[in-house]
N, C-alpha and C positions, 0 to 999 in steps of 0.2 A: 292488785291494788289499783284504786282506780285515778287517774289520770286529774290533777289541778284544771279548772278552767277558771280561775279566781286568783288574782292578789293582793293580797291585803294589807296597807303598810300601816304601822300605830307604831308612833314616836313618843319618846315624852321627855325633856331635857330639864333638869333638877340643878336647880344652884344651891348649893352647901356651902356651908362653912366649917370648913376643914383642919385641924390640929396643925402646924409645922410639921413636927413630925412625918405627918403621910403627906405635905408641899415639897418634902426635901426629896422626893425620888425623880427617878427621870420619868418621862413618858412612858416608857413598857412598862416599869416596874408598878408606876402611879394605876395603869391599868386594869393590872394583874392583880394587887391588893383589891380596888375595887369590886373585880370582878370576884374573889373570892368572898370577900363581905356579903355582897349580894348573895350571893351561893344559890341552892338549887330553888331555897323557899321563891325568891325574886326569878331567878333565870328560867327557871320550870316550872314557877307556878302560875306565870304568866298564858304559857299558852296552855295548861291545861283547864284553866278558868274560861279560857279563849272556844278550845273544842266543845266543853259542858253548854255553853251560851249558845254555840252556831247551830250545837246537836239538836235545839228547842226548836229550829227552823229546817230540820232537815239535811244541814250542811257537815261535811266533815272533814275535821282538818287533817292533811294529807301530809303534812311539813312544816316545818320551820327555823328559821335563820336569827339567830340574836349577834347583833352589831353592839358594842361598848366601846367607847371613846370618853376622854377627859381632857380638859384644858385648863391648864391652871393660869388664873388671872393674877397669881401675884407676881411672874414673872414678867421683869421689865422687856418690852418690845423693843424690834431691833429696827431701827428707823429703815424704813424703804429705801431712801437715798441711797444710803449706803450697800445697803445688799445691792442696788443696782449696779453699783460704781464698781465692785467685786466679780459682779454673777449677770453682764449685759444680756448673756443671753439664753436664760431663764424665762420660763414662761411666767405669768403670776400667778396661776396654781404651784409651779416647783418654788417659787420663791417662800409662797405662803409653807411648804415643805419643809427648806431649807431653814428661818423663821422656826417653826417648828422643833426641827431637829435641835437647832443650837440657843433655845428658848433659854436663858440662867446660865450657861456655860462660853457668855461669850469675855475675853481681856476687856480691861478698860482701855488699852493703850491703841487710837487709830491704828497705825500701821499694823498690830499685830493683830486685829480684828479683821482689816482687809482681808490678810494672808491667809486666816484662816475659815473665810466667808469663800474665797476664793478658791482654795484646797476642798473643802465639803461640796462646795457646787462644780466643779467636776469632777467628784466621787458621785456625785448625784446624775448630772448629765454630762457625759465628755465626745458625745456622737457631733460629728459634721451637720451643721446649720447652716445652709448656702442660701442665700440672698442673692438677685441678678446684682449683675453691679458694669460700669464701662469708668475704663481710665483712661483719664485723662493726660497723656504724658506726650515727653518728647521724642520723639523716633531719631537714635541716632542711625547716619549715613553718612559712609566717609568722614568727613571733618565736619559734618553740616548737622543741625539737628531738626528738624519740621515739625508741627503738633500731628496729633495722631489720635485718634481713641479706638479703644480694646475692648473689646468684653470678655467676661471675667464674672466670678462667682465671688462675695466675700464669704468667707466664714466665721459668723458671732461668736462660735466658741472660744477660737483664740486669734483671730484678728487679722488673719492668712489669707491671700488672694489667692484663684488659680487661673489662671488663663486659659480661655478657649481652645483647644486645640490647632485651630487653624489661625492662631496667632502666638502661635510658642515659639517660634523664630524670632519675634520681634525683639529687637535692645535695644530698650529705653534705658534715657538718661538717670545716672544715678540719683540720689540723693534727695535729701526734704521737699518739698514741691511740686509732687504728681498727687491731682486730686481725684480723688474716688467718687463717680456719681453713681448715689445706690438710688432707684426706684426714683420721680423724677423730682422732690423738693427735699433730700436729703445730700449733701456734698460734704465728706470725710477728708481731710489730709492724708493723705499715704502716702510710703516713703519705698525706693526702688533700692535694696541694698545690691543687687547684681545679677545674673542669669545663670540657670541651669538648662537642661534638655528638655523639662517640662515647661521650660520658659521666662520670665522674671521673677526673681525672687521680691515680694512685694510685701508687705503690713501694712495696718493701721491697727492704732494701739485700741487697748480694752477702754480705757478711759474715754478716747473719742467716740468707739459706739454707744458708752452707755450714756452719751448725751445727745444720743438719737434714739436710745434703746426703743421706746413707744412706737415710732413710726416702723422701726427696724424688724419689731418682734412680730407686729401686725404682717408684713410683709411676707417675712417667713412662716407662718401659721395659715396665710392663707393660698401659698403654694404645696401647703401640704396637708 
């Protein structure tokens, strides 16, 4: 068989007007009906109408891929704000995912809307997201405390600092008041709950990144 040097894409996107009935399934299922509907006459008939035409020129088709997708417009969209406030760090293609995923199946009740924007987006991404970041904090010594700054990684996914290795020693002072400077016009509040051997135990909450999220997610996308 002889080898493609050709690709050739033909789209065609179809607005319907659809029964309830076939509105009420979810996404795979909405698919699947479609894709049966259509059956072989649409799915195969396509490119064999395709090879007959190219044959008249000499060409011939060696292959082909059919993609099908749907989106139903009568479900209510889930305001952006809110997935961000849930899912800070999300790209906006996994948002647009996530959006997706929970298109007609979200509670009316805030809080239990968060939780569960929250729960699907790290079923969706729960990998380590490190952003450069330097703390801002106080170095205790002896009885005295000095300012000090750290560098440190934050992580978007859940809000967790680490410290540089070659400042895991340091004990800073506890409590609300050590400020996190990520990248250089973004400044977080984080809070120092106590030290381990990898060094201070540090946060800043999901809430305050995702009122940097834009600058934040840029950040890490473009270290990676």
């Amino acid at each position: 068989m002889s080898k493609p040097n050709l690709k050739l894409h033909v789209a065609f996107e179809f607005e319907i007007d659809a029964p309830e009935a076939l509105l009420a399934h979810d996404h795979a299922t909405l698919c699947k009906k479609l894709s049966d509907m259509l059956g072989a006459l649409v799915l195969q008939g396509m490119p064999k109408v395709t090879a007959t035409q190219l044959a008249k020129a000499g060409a011939s088709l060696i292959g082909h891929h059919c993609h099908l997708d749907a989106k139903n417009l009568s479900l209510p969209a889930i305001d952006r704000a809110v997935m961000i406030a849930a899912a800070p760090h999300l790209t906006d293609e996994e948002l647009g995912d996530l959006a997706r995923q929970l298109a007609g199946k979200t509670p009316d009740n805030p809080a239990e809307l968060h939780r569960l924007l929250r729960r699907r987006a790290l079923a969706l991404v729960n990998e380590y997201r490190l952003v450069p970041c330097k703390i801002e904090g106080k170095l205790k010594s002896g009885g005295t405390f000095t300012d000090i700054t750290v560098e440190a990684s934050l992580n978007l996914t859940n809000g967790s600092i680490m410290v540089e290795e070659a400042h895991r020693h340091v004990h800073l002072q506890q409590g609300v008041g050590v400020i996190t400077l990520v990248a250089a016009d973004v400044r977080i509040a984080g809070n120092c709950e106590g030290h381990t051997l990898s060094g201070p135990v540090m946060n800043v909450s999901i809430a305050d990144i995702a009122q940097s999220r834009d600058a934040l997610i840029q950040l890490w996308q473009a270290k990676n």
